[in-house]
KOLNUSE-310695 format. One record per residue: residue number from 1; x, y, z of N, C-alpha, C in turn. Coordinates in steps of 0.1 Angstrom, whole numbers, m for minus. Atoms other than C-alpha are relative to their C-alpha. Layout:
<recs>
NUM;X;Y;Z;X;Y;Z;X;Y;Z;
...
</recs>
This chain:
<recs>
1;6;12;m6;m42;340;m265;m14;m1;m3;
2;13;2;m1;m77;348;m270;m3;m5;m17;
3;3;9;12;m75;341;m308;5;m12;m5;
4;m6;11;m3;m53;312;m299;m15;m9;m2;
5;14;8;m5;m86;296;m283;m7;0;m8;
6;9;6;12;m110;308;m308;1;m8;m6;
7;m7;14;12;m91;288;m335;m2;m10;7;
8;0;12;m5;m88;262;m314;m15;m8;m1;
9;17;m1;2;m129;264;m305;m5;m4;m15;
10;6;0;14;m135;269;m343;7;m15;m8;
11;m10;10;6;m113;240;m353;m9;m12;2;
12;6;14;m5;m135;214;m332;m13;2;m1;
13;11;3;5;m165;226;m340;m2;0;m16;
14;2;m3;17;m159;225;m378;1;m19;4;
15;m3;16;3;m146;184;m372;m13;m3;8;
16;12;7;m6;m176;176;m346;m15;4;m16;
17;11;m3;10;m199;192;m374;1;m9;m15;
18;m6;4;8;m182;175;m399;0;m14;1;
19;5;17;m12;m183;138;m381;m11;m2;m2;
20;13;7;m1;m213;139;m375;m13;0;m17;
21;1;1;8;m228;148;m408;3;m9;m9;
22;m1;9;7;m209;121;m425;m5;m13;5;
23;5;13;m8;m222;98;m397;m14;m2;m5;
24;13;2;7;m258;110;m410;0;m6;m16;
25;2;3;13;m250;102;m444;2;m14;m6;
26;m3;15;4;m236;68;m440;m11;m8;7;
27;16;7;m4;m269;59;m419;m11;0;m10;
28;9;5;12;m290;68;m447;0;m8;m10;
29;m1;17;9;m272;43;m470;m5;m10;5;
30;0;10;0;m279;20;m448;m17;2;6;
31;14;m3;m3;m317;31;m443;m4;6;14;
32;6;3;m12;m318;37;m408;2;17;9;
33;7;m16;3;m336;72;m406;2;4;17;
34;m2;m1;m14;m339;73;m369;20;6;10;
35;m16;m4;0;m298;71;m366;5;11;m4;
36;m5;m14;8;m292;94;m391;m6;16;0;
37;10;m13;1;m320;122;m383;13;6;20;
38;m2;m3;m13;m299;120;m341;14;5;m9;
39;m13;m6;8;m265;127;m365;m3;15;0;
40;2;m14;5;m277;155;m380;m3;12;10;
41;6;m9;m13;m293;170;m348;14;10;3;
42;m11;m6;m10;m258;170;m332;6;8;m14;
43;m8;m9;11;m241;183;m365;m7;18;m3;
44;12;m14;0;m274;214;m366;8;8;13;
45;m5;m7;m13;m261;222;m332;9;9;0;
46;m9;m4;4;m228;227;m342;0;15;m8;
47;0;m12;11;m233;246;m372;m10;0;m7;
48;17;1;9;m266;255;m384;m1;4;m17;
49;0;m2;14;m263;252;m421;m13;m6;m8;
50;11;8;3;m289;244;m444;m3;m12;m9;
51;m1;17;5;m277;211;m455;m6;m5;11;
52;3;9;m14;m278;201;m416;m14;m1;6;
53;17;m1;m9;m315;214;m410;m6;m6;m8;
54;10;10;9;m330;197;m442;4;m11;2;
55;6;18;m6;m316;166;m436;m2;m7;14;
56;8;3;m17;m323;165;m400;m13;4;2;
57;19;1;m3;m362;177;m407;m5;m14;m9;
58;8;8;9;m365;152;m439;3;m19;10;
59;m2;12;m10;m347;121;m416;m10;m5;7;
60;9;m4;m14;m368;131;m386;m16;m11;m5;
61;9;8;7;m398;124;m412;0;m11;m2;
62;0;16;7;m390;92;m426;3;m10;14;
63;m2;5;m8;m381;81;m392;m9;m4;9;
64;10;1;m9;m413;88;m374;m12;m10;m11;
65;12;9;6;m433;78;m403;4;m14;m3;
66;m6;19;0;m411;41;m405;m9;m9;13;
67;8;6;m11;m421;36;m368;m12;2;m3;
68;15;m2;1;m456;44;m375;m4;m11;m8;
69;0;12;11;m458;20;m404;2;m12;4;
70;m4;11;m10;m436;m8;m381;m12;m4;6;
71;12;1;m7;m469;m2;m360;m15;0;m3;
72;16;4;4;m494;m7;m380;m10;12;m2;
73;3;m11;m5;m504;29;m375;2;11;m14;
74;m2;m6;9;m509;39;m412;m1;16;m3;
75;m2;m16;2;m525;71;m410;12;9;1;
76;m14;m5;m3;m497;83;m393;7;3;m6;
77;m13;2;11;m474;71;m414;m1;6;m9;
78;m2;m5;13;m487;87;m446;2;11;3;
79;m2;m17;m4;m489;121;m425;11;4;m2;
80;m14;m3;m3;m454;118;m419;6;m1;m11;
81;m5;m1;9;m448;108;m454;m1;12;m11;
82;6;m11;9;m469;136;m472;9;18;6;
83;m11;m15;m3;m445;167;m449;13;m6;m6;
84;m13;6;12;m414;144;m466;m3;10;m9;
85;1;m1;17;m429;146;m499;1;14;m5;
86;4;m12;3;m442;183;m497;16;10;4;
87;m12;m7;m7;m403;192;m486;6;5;m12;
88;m7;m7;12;m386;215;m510;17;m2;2;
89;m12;6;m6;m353;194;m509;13;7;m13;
90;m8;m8;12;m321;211;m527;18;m6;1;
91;m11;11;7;m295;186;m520;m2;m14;m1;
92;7;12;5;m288;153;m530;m5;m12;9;
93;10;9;m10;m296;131;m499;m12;7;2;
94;16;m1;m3;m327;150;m491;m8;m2;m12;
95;2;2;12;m336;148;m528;m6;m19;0;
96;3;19;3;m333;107;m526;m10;m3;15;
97;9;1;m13;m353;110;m487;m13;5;m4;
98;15;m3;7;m383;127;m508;m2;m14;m7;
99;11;14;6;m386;100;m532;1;m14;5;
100;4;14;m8;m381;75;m504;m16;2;4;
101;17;m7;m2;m411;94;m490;m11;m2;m9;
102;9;1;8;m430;91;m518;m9;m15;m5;
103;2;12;m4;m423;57;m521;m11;m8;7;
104;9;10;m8;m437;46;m491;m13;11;4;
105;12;m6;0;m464;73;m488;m9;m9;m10;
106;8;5;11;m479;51;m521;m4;m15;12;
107;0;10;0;m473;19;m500;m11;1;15;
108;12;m5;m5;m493;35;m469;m13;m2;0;
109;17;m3;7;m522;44;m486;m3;m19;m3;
110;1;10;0;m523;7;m497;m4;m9;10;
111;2;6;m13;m519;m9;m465;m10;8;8;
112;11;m3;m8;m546;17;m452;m13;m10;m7;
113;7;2;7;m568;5;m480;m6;m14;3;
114;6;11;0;m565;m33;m474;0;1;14;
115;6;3;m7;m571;m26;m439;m13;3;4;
116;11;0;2;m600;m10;m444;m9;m7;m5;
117;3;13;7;m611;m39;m467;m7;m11;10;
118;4;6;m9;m604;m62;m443;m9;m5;9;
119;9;m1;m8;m625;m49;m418;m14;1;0;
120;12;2;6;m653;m53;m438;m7;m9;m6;
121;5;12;2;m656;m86;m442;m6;m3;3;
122;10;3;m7;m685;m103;m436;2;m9;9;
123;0;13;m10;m691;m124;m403;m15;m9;0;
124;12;7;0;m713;m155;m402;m8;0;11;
125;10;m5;m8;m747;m149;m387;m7;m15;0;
126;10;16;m1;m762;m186;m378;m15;3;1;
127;10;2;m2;m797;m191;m382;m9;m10;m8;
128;8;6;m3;m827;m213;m380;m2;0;m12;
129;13;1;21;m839;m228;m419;m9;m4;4;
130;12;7;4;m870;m241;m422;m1;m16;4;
131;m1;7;m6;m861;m270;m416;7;m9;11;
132;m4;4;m14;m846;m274;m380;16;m2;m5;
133;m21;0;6;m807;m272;m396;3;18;7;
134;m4;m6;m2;m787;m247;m384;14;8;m9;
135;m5;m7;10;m775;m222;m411;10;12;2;
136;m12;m11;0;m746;m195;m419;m4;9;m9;
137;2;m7;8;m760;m167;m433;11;5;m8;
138;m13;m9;0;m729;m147;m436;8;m7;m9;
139;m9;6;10;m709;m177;m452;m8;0;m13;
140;9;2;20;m740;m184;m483;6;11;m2;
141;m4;m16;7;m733;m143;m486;13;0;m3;
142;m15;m2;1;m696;m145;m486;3;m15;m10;
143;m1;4;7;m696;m176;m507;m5;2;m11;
144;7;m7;12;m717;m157;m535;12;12;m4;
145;m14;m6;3;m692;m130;m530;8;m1;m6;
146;m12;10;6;m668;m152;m537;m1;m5;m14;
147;1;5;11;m679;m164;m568;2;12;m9;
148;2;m18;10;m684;m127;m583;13;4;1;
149;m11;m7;2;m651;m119;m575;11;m8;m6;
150;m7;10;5;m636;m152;m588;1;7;m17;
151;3;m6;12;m653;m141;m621;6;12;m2;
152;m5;m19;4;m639;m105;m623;16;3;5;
153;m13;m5;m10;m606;m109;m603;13;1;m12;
154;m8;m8;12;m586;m103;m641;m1;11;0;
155;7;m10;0;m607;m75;m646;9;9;13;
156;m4;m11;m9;m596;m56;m609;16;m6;2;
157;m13;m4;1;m561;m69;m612;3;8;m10;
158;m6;m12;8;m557;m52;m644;1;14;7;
159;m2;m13;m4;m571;m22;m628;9;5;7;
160;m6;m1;m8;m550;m25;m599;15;5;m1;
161;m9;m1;3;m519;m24;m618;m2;15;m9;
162;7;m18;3;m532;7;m638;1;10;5;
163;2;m11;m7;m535;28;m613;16;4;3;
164;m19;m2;m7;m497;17;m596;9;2;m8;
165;m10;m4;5;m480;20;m626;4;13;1;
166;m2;m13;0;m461;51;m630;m1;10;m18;
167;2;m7;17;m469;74;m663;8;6;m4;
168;m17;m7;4;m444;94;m681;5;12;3;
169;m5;m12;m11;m454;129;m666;m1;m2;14;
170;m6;3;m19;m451;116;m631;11;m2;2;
171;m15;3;m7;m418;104;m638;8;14;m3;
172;m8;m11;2;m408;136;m655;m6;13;9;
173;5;m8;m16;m425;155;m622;17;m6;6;
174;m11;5;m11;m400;131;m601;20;8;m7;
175;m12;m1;7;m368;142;m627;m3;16;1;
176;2;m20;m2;m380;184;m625;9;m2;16;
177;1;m2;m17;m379;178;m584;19;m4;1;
178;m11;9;m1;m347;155;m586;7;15;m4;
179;m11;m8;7;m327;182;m610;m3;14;6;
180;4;m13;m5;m345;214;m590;m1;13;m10;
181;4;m7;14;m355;228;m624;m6;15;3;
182;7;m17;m1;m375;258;m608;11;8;0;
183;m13;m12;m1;m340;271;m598;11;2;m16;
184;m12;m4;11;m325;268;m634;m12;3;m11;
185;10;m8;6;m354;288;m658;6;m7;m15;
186;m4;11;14;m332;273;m691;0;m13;m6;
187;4;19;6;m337;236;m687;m10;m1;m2;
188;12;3;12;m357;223;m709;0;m20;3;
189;m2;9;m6;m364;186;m703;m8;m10;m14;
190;11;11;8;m380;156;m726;2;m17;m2;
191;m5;12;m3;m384;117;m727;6;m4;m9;
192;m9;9;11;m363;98;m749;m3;m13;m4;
193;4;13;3;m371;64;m747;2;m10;9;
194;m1;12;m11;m374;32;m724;12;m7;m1;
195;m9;11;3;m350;14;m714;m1;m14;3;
196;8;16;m3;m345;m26;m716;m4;m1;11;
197;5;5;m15;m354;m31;m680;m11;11;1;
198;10;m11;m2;m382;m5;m687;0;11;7;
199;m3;m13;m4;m371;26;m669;m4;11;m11;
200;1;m10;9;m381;58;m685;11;7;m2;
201;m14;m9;7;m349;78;m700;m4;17;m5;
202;5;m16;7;m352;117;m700;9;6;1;
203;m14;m8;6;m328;143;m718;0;14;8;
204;0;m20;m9;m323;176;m696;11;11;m10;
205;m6;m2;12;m308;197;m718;0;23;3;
206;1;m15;m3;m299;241;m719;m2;4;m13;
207;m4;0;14;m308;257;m748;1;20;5;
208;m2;m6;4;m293;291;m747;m4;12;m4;
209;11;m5;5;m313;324;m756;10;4;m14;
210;m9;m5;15;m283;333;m786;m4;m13;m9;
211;1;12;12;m289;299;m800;m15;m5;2;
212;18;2;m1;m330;298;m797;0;m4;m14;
213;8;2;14;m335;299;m834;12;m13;m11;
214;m9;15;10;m305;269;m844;m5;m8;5;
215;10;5;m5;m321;249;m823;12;m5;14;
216;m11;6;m9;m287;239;m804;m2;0;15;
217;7;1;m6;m290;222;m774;15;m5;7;
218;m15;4;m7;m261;219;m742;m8;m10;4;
219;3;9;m6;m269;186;m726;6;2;16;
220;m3;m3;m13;m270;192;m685;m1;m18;5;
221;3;7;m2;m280;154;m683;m6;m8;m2;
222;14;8;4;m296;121;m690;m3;m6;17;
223;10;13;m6;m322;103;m665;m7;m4;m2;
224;6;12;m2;m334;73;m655;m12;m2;8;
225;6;m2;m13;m365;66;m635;m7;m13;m3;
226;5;17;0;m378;29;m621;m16;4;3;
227;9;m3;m4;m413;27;m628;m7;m5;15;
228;4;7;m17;m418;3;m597;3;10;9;
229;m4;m7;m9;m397;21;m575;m1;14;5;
230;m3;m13;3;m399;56;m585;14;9;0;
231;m16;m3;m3;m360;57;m580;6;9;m15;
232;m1;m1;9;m348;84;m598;16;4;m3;
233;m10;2;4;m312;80;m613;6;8;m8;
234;m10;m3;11;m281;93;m634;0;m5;m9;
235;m5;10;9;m275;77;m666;12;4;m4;
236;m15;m5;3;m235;77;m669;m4;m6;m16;
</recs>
């Protein structure tokens, strides 16, 4: 009777663990980090494995630093994005929750930047000309401004896009992390070439220590990676 029960016991916490896991995983498809971090909780409870604790710490993250973000509350948010990013993720939903993280950690920083901007706008300061008019100091200065930046505003868009694009060892950083290369010492990795929609295309590949000197090469994989997005992909 007593191993009756156990089984019984062990039966319903393998399906409650099991449930709820797949409930976390269908909430991440549909973004909504908060949902899927309270899944994982109850699934951790159950059975503490270390699928269920990473994606119930990396969730957690992206969930606290979403609301923070919602709130206008950037710092925050990138804090919450930078313990994401810095997470050593080793399957494949927490894998794709890092480079969400990374994501919006870029878009953070941004939104700190033009609110800092913002708040440094100049305000007009009225005063007294010379001749009994009543003047805007603050607008002359901010329409001078304005001119200088009219003039140059090619100029710091280019820059601007410069900086945001992504380069080819950042994306082959994001494709190491993605494939967890530290744990396989044989892959060997290199770009291949753009594709039409501009994605970078990289060859992951094993080479063997008996076939070092043929040069032969197993193929573990091609990927894809969106420079915008930093999404980084399979290529079937």
């Amino acid at each position: 009777m007593v191993i009756f029960f156990v089984l019984i016991a062990s039966g319903c916490v393998t399906r409650n663990y099991d449930s709820n896991m797949d409930l976390g995983k269908s909430q991440l498809n549909e973004e909504n980090y908060l949902e899927a971090h309270e899944a994982f909780e109850l699934a951790y409870k159950e059975a503490k494995t270390s699928e269920a604790r990473e994606l119930m710490d990396l969730s957690g993250f992206l969930a606290s630093g979403m609301k923070n973000y919602d709130e206008q509350d950037f710092d925050s948010a990138k804090s919450d994005f930078e313990e994401a990013t810095a997470y050593k993720a080793k399957y494949r939903e927490g894998k794709q929750m890092v480079l969400k993280a990374v994501e919006m950690h870029t878009v953070s920083d941004s939104a700190t930047i033009e609110t800092v901007e913002g708040n440094d706008e100049v305000e007009p300061v009225e005063e007294v000309t010379e001749d009994g008019t009543i003047g805007s100091k603050g607008q002359d200065e901010a329409a001078t401004d304005t001119k200088g930046k009219v003039e140059t505003a090619s100029g710091k868009e280019g820059s601007k896009d410069s900086v945001s694009a992504l380069s080819k060892s950042q994306a082959e950083k994001l494709v190491k992390d993605y494939v967890d290369m530290e744990n396989f010492p044989n892959l060997h990795i290199e770009y291949d070439h753009d594709a039409e929609k501009g994605d970078y295309i990289f060859h992951v590949f094993e080479v063997d220590e008996g076939s070092q000197k043929s040069g032969h090469k197993t193929t573990w994989g091609w990927y894809g990676v969106n420079k915008k997005t930093k999404e980084v992909y399979e290529v079937m």
